[in-house]
Structure formats: C-alpha cells, structure tokens
N, CA, C and O atoms as a printed pandas DataFrame, in Angstrom:
     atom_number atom_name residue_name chain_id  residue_number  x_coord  y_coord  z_coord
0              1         N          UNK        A               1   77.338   70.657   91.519
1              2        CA          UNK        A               1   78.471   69.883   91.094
2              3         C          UNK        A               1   79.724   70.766   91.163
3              4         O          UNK        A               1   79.894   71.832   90.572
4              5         N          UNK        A               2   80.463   70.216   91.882
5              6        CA          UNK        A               2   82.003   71.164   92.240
6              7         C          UNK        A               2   83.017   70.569   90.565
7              8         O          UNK        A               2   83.159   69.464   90.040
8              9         N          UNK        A               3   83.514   71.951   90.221
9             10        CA          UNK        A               3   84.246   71.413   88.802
10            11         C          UNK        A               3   85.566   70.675   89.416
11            12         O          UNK        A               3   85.849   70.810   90.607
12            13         N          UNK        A               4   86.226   70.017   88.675
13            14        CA          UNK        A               4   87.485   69.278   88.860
14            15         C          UNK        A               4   88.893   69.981   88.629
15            16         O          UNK        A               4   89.982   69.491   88.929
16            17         N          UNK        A               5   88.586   71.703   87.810
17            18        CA          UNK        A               5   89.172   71.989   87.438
18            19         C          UNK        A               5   88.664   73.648   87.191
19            20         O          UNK        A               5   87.524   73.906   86.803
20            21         N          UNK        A               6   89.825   74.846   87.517
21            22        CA          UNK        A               6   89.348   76.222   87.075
22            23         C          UNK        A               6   90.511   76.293   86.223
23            24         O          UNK        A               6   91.493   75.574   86.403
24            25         N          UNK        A               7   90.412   77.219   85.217
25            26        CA          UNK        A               7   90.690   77.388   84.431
26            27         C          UNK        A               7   90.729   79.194   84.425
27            28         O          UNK        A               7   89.651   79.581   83.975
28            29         N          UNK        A               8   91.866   80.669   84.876
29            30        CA          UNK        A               8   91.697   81.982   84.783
30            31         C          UNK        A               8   92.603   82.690   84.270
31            32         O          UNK        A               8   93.520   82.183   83.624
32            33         N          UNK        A               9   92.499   83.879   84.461
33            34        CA          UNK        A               9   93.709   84.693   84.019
34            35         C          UNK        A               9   94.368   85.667   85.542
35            36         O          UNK        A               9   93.987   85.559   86.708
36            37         N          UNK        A              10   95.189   86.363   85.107
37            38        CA          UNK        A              10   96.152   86.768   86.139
38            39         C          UNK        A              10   95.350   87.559   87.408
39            40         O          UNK        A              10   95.766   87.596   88.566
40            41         N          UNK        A              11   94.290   88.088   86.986
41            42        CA          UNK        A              11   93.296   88.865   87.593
42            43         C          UNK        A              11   92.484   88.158   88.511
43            44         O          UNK        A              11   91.686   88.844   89.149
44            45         N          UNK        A              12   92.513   86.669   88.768
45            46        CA          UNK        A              12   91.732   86.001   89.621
46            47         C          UNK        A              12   93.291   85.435   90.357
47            48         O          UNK        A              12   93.435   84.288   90.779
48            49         N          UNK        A              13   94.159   86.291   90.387
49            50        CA          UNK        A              13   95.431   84.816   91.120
50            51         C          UNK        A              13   95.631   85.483   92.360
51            52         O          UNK        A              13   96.435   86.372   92.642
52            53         N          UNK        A              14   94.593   84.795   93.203
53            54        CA          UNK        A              14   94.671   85.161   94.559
54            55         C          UNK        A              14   95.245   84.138   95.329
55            56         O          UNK        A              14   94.511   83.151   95.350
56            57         N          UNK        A              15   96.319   83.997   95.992
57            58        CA          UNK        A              15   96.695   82.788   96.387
58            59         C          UNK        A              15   96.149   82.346   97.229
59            60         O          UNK        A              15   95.955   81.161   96.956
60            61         N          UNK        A              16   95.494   82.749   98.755
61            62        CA          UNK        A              16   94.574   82.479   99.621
62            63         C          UNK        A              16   93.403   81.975   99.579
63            64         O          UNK        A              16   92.950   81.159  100.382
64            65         N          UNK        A              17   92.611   82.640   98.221
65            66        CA          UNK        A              17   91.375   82.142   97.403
66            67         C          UNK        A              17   91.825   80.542   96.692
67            68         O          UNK        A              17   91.271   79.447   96.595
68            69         N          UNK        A              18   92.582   80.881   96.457
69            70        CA          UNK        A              18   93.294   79.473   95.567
70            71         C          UNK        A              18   93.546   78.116   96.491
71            72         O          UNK        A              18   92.899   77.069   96.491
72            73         N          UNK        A              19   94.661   78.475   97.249
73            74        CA          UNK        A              19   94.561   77.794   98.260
74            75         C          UNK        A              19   93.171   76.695   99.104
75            76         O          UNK        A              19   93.027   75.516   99.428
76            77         N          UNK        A              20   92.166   78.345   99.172
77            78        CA          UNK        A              20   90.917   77.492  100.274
78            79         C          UNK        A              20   90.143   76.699   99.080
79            80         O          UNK        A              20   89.828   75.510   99.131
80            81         N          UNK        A              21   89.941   77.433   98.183
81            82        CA          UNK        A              21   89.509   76.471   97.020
82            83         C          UNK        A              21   90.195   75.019   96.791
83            84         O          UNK        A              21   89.412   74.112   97.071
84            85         N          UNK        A              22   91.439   74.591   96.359
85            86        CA          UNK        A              22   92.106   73.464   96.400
86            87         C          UNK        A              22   91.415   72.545   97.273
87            88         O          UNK        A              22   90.518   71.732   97.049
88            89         N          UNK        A              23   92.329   73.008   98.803
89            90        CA          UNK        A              23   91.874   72.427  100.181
90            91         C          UNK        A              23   90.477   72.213  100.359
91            92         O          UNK        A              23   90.126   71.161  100.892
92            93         N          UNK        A              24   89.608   73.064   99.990
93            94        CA          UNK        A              24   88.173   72.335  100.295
94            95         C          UNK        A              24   86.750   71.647   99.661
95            96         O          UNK        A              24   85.684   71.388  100.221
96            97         N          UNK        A              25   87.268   71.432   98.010
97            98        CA          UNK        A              25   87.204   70.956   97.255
98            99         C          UNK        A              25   87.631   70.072   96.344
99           100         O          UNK        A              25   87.056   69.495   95.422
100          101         N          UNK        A              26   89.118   70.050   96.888
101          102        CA          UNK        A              26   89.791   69.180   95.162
102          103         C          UNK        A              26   89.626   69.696   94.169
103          104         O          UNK        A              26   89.842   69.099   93.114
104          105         N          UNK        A              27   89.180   70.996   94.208
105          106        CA          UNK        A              27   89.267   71.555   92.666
106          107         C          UNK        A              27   90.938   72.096   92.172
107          108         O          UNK        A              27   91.558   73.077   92.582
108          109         N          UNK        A              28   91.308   71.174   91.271
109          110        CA          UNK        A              28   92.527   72.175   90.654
110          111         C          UNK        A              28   92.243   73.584   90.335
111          112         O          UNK        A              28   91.227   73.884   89.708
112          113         N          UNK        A              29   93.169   74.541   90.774
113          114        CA          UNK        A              29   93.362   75.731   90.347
114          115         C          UNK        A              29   94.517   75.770   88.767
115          116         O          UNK        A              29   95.734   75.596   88.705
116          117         N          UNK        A              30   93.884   75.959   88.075
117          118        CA          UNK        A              30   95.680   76.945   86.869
118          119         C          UNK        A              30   95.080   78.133   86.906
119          120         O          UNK        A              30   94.129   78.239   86.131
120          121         N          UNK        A              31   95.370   79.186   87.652
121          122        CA          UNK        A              31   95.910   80.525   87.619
122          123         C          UNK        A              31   97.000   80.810   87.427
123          124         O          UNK        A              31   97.733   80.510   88.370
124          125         N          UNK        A              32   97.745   81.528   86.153
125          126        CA          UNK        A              32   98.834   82.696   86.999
126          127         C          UNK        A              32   98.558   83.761   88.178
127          128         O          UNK        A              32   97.657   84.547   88.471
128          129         N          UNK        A              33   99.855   83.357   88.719
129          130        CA          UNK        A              33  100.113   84.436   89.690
130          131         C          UNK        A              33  101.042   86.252   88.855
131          132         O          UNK        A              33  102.064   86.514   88.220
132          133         N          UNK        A              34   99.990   86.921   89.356
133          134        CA          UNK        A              34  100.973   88.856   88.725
134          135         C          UNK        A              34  101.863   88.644   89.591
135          136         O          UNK        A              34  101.759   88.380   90.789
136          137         N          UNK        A              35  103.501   88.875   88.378
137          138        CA          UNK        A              35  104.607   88.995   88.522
138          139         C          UNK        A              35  104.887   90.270   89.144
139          140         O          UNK        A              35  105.237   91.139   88.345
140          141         N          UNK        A              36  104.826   90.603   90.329
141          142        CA          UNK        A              36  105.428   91.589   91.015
142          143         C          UNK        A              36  107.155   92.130   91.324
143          144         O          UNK        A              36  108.029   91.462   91.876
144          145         N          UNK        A              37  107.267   93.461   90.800
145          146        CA          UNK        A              37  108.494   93.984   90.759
146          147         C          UNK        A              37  109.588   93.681   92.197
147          148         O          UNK        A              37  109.515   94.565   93.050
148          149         N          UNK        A              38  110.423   92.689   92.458
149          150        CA          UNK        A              38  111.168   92.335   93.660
150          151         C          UNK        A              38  111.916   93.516   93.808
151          152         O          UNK        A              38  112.016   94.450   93.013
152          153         N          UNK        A              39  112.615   93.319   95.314
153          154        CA          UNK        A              39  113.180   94.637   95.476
154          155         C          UNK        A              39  114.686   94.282   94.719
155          156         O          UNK        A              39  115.373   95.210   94.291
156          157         N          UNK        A              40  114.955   93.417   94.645
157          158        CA          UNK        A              40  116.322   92.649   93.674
158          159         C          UNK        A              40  116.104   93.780   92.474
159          160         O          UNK        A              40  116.737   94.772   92.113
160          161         N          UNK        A              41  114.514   92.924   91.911
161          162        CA          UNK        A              41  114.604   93.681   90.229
162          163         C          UNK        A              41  114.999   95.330   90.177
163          164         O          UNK        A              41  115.709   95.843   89.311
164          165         N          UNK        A              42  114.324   96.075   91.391
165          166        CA          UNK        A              42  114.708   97.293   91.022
166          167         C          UNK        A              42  116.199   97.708   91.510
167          168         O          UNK        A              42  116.625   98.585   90.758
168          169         N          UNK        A              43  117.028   97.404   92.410
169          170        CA          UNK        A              43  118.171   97.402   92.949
170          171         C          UNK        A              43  119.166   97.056   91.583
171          172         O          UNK        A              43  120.243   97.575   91.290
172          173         N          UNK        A              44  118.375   95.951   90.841
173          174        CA          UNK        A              44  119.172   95.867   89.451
174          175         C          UNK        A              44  119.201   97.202   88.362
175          176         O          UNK        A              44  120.083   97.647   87.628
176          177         N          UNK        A              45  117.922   97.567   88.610
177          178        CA          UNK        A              45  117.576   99.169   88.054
178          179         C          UNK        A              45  118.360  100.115   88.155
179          180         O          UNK        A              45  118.591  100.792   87.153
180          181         N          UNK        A              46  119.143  100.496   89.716
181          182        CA          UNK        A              46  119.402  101.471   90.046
182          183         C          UNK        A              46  118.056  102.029   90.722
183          184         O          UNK        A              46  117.877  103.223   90.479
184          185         N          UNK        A              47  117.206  101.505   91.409
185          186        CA          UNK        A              47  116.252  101.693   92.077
186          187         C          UNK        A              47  116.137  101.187   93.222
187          188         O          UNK        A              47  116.047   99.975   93.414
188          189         N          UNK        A              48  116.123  102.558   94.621
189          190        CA          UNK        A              48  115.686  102.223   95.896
190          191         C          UNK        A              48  115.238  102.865   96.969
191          192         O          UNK        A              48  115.856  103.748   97.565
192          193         N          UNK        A              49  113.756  102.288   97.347
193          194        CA          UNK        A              49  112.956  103.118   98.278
194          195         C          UNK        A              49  113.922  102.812   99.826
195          196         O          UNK        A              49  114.576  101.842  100.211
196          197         N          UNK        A              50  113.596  104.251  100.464
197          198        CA          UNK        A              50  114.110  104.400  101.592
198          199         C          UNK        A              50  113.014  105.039  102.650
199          200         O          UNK        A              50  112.481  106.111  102.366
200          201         N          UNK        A              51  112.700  104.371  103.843
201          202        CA          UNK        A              51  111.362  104.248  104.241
202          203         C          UNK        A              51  111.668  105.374  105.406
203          204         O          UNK        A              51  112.560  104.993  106.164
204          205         N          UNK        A              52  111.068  106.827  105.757
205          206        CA          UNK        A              52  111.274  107.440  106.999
206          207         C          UNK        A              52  109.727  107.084  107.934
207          208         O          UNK        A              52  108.515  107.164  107.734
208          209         N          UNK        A              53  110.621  106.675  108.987
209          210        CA          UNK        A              53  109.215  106.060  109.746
210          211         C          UNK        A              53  108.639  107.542  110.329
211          212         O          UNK        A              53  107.457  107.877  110.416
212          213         N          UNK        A              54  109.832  108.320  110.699
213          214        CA          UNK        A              54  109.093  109.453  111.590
214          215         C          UNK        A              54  108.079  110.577  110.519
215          216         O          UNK        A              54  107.173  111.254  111.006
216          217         N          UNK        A              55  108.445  110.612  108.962
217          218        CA          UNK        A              55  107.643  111.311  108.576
218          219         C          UNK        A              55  106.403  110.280  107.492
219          220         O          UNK        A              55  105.627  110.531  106.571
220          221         N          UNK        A              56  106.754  109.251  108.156
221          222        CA          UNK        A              56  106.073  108.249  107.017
222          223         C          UNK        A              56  105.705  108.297  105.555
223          224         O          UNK        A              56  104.576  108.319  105.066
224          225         N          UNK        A              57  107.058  108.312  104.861
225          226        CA          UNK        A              57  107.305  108.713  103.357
226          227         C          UNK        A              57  108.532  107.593  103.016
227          228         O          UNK        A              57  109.277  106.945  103.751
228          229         N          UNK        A              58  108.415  107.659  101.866
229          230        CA          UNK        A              58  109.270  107.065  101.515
230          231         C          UNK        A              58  110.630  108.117  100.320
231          232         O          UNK        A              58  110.101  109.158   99.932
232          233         N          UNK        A              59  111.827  107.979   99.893
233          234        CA          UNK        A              59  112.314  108.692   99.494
234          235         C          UNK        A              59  112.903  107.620   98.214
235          236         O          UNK        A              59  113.092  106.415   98.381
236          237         N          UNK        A              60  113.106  108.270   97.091
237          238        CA          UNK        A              60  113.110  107.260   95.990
238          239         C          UNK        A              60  114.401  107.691   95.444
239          240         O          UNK        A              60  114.723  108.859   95.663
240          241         N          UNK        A              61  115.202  106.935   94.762
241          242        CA          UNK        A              61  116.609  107.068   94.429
242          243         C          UNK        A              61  117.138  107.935   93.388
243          244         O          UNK        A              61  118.182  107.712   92.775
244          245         N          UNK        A              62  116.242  109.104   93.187
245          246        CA          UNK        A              62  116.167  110.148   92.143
246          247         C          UNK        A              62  115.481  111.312   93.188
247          248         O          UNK        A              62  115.125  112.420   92.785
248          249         N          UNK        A              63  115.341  110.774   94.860
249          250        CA          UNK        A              63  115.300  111.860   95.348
250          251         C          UNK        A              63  114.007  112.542   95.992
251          252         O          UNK        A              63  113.747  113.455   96.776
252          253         N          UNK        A              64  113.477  111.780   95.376
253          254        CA          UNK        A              64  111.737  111.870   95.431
254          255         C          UNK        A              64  111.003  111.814   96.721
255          256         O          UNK        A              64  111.732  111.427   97.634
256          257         N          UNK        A              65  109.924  112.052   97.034
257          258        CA          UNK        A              65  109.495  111.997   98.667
258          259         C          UNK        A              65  107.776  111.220   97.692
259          260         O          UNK        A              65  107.101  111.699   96.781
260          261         N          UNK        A              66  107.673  110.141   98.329
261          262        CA          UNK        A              66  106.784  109.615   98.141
262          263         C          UNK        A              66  105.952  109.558   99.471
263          264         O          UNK        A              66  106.379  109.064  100.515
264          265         N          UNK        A              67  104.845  110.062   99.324
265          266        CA          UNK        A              67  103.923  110.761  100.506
266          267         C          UNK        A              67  102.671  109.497  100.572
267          268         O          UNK        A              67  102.156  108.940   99.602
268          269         N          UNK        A              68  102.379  109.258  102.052
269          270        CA          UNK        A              68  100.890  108.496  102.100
270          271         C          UNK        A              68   99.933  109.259  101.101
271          272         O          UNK        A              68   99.782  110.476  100.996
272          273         N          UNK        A              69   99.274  108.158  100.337
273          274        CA          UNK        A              69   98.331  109.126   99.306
274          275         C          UNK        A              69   96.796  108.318  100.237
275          276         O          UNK        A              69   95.747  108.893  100.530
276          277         N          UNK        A              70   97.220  106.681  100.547
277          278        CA          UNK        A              70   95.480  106.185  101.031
278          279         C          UNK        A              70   96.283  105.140  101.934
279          280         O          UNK        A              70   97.211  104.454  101.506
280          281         N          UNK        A              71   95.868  105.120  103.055
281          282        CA          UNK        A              71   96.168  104.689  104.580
282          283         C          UNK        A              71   95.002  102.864  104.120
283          284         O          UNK        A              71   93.920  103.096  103.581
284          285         N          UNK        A              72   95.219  101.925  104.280
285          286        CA          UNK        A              72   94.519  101.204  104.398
286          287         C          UNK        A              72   93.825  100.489  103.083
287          288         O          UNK        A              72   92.835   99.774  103.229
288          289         N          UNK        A              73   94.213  100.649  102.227
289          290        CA          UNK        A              73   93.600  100.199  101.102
290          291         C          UNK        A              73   93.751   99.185  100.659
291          292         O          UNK        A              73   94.780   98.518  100.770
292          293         N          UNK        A              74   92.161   98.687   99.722
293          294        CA          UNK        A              74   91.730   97.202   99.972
294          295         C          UNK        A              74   91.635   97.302   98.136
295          296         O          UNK        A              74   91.066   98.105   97.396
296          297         N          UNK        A              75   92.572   95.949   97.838
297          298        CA          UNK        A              75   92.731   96.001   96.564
298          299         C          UNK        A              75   93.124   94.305   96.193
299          300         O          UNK        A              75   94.292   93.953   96.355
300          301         N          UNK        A              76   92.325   93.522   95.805
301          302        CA          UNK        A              76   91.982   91.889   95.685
302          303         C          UNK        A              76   92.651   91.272   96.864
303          304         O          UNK        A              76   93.765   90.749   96.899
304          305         N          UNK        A              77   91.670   91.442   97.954
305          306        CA          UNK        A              77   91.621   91.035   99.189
306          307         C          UNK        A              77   93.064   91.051   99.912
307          308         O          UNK        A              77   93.590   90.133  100.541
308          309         N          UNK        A              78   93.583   92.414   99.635
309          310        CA          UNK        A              78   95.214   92.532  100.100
310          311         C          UNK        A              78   94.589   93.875  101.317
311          312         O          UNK        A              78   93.391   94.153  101.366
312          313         N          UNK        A              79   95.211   94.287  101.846
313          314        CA          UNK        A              79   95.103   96.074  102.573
314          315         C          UNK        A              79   96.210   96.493  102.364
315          316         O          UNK        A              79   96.974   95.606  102.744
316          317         N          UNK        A              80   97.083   97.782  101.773
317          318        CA          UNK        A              80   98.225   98.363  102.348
318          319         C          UNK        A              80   97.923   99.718  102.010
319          320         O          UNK        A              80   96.862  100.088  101.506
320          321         N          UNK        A              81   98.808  100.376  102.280
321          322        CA          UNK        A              81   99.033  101.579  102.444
322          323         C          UNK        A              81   99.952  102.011  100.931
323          324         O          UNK        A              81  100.933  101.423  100.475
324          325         N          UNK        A              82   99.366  103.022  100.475
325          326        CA          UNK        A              82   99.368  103.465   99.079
326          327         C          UNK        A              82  100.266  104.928   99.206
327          328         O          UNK        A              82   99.855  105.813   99.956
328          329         N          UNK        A              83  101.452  105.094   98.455
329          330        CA          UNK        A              83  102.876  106.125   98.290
330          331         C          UNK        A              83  102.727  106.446   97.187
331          332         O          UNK        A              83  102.749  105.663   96.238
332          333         N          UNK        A              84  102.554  107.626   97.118
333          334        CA          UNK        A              84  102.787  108.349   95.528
334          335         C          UNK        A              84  103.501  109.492   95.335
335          336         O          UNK        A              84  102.949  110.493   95.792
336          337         N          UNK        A              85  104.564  109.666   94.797
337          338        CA          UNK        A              85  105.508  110.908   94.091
338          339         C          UNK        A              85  104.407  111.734   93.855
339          340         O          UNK        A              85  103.338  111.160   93.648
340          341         N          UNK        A              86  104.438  113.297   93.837
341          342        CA          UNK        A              86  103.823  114.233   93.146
342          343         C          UNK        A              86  104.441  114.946   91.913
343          344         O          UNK        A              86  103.937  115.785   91.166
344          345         N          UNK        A              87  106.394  114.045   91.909
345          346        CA          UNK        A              87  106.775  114.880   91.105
346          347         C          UNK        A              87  107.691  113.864   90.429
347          348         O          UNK        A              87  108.901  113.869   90.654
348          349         N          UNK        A              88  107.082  112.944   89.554
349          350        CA          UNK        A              88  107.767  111.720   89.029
350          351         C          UNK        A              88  108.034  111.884   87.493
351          352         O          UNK        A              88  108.995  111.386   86.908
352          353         N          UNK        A              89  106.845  112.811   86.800
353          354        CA          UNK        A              89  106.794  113.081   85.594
354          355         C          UNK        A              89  107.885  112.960   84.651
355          356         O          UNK        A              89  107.852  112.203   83.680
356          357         N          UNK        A              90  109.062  113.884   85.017
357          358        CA          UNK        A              90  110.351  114.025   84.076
358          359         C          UNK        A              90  111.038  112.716   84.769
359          360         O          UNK        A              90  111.520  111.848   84.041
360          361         N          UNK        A              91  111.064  112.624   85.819
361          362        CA          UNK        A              91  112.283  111.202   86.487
362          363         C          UNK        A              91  112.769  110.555   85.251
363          364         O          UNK        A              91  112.080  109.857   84.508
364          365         N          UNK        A              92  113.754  110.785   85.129
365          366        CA          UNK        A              92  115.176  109.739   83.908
366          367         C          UNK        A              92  114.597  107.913   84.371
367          368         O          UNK        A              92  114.439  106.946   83.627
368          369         N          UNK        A              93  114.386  108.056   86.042
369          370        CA          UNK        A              93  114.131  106.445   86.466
370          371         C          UNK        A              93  112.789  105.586   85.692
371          372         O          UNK        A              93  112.698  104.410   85.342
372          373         N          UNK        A              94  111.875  106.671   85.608
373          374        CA          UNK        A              94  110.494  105.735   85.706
374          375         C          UNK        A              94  109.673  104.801   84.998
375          376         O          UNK        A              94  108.697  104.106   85.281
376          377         N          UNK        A              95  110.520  105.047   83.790
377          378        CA          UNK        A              95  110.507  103.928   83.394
378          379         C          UNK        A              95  110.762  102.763   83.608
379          380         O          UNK        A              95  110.373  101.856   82.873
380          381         N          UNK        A              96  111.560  102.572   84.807
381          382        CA          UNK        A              96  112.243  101.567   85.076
382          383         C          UNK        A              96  111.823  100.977   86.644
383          384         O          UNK        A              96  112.214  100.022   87.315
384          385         N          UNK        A              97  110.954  101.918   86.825
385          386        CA          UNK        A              97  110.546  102.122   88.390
386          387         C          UNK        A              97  109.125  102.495   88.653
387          388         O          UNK        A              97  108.814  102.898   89.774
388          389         N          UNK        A              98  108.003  102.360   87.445
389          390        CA          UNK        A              98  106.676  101.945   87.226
390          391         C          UNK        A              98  106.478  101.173   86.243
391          392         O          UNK        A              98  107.291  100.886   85.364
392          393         N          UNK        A              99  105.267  100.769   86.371
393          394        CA          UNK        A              99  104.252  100.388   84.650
394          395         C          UNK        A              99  103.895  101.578   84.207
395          396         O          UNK        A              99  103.254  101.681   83.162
C-alpha cells in the first residue's frame, strides 16, 4: 500500500527524491528543504569567495586560500568538490561565514 502522504524532517529534503516520489506515486511529500547560505546572504556579510581556476582554490574575503580538501564528494545524493581554510580559526568573519 503506497501512503497518501510523507511526513520528514530537513534531513530527508532531497528534491529529486521528492520529486520522483510525487510523480510516481501521488504520494504528497511535506519535507523542508535546508536553507542554504546564498551568495546574496554572504555579500550582505561582507563575505566573498573568489574562485582561481589555475590554482583551483578559492580565496576568501579575509584573505584566506581555501584549498581542494576532497575532489568528488558524495553527500545526500549531491557530488561536489569540498574547500577548506587551514587557517580560519581567529577570522573576525566566521562567524558569519560558517555554522
């Protein structure tokens, strides 16, 4: 018996999953979707990544060199490529520019 209705939390809000579910069932989805940081929100911050293709890093608006840490990574059926500061600790920003 297919339910009429799911019922989750933010951790199942896959929109693609959601989607094929709807479409090939009629099952209503209510998931939230995770509110992801826009590049607006941080630009409102005083926050902005600057992408060097030739050394493939990114440089962060406090100066920072954010280095490939994992090429390819698979994280609720997404892939990208994962940037991490080695030296974010003291940053005045980061609060404002992580969780």
């Amino acid at each position: 018996m297919v339910p009429s209705e799911i019922i989750a939390d933010t951790g199942y809000g896959n929109l693609n999953q959601i989607k094929e579910i709807e479409e090939t069932s009629g099952t209503n989805c209510i998931i939230p979707i995770q509110k992801l940081i826009s590049k607006k929100q941080y630009k409102a911050n005083g926050i902005e990544f600057i992408y060097d293709g030739q050394n493939d890093q990114y440089t962060c608006s406090n100066n920072k060199k954010l280095r490939l840490h994992q090429a390819n990574k698979k994280y609720r059926n997404n892939v990208y490529n994962d940037y991490k500061c080695d030296d974010c600790g003291n940053c005045p920003l980061r609060n404002k520019c992580t969780k």
